[in-house]
C-alpha positions in Angstrom: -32.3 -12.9 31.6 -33.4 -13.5 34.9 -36.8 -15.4 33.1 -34.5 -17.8 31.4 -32.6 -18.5 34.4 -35.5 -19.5 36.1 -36.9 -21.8 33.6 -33.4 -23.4 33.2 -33.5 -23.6 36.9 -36.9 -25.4 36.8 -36.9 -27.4 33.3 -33.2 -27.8 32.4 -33.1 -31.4 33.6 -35.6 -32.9 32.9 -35.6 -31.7 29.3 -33.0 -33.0 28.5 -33.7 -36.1 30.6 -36.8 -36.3 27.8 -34.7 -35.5 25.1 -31.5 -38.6 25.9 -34.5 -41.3 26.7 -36.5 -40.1 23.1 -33.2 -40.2 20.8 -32.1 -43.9 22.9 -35.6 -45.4 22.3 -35.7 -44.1 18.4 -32.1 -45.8 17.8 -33.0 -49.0 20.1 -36.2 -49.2 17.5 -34.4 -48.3 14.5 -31.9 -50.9 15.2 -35.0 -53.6 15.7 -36.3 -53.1 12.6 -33.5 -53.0 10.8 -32.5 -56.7 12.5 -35.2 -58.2 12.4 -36.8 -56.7 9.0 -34.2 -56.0 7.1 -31.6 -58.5 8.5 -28.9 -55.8 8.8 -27.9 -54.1 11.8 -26.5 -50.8 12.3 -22.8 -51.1 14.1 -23.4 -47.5 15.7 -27.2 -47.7 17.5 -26.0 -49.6 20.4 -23.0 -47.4 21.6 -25.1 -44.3 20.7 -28.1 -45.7 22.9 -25.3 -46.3 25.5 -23.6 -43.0 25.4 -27.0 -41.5 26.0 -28.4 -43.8 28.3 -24.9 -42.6 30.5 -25.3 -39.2 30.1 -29.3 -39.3 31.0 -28.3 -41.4 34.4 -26.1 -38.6 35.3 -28.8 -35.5 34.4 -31.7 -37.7 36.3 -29.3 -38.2 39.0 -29.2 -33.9 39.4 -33.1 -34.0 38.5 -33.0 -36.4 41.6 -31.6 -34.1 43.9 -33.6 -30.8 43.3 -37.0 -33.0 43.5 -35.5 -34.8 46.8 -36.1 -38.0 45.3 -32.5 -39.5 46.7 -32.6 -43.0 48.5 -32.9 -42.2 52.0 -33.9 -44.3 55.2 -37.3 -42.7 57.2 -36.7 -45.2 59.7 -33.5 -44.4 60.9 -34.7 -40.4 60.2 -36.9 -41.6 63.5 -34.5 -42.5 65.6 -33.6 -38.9 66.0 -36.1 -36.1 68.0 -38.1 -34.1 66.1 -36.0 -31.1 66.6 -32.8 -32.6 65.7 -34.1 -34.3 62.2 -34.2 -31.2 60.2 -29.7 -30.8 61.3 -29.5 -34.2 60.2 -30.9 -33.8 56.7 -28.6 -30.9 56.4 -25.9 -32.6 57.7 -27.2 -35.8 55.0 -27.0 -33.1 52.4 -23.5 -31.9 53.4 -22.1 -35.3 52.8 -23.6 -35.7 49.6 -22.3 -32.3 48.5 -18.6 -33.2 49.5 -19.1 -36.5 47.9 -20.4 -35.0 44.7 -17.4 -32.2 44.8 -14.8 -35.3 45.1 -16.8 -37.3 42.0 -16.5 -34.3 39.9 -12.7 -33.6 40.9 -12.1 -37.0 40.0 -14.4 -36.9 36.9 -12.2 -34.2 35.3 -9.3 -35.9 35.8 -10.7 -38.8 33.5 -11.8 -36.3 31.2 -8.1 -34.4 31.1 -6.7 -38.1 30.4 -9.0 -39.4 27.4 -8.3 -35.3 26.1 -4.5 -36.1 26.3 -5.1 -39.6 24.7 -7.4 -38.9 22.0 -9.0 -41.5 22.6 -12.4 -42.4 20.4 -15.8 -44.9 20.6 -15.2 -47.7 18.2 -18.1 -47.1 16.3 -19.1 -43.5 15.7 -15.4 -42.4 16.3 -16.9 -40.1 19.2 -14.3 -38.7 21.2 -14.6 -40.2 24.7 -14.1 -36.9 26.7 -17.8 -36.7 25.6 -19.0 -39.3 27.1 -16.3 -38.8 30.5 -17.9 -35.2 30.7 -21.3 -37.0 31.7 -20.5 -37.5 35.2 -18.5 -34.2 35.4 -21.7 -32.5 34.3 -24.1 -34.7 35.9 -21.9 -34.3 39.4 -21.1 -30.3 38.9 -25.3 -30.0 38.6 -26.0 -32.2 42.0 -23.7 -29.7 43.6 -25.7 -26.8 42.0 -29.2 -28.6 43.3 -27.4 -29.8 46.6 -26.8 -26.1 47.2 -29.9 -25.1 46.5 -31.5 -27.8 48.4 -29.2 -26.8 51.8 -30.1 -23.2 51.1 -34.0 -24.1 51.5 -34.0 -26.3 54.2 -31.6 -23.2 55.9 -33.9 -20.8 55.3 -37.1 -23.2 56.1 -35.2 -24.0 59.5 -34.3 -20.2 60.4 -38.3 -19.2 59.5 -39.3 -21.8 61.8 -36.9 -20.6 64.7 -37.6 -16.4 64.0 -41.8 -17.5 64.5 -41.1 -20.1 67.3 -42.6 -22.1 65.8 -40.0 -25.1 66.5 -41.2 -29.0 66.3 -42.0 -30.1 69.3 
């Protein structure tokens, strides 16, 4: 058990990252061809490739934060001593965490609504709690990887203070 944990842990995202770009490009090419070959289009490929083109921002979004890849300024990072820039990325961290804990609070909310509504995609008749639960998923595993991430840098920061072995 504890095996498969790990490699969900360490592959879960961007699997399935691979897997919503590979079905989006195969329907975005299917639909091509059958355009511009056959001179017939399919009504469902486009809101298919959507739905999975919203569902892989909100997995890579999660796959950014474990690999650190967020949008963050160096420059500004500078402006604080050396000491003090490891608190800051925690404290960085901390606000994305409550951000992403508000997002997916709010994100079930949409999803509770389209549920009550029955609401469905035009096309494939998809019920759009499907597509709503992307950001509630995407969000609920940035908090999962924001966790993780403080947790590190915690540990990494009390290591460094235990060997006194502080930046200078």
């Amino acid at each position: 058990m504890r095996k498969v944990l790990k490699w969900l842990d360490e592959n879960f995202e961007k699997y399935i990252s691979v897997l919503l770009m590979s079905v989006s490009t195969v329907v975005i090419f299917i639909q091509v061809i059958m355009r511009y070959v056959f001179k017939n289009s399919l009504v469902w490929s486009e809101e298919l490739a959507r739905y999975c083109f919203i569902w892989l921002i909100f997995i890579a979004a999660s796959y950014g934060c474990k690999k650190r890849a967020q949008i963050k300024i160096e420059a500004a990072l500078k402006l604080f001593p050396k000491k003090a820039r490891s608190y800051v990325i925690i404290v960085g961290d901390l606000l994305v965490l409550i951000l992403a804990g508000y997002l997916f609070c709010s994100g079930i909310s949409l999803v509770r609504f389209q549920i009550v509504y029955h609401k469905v995609s035009p096309a494939i008749g998809l019920p759009m709690w499907v597509v709503y639960m992307a950001p509630v998923v995407g969000f609920g595993l940035i908090i999962i990887r924001e966790i993780q991430v403080i947790l590190a840098q915690v540990s990494a920061l009390n290591q460094t203070d235990k060997n006194g072995k502080g930046e200078k």
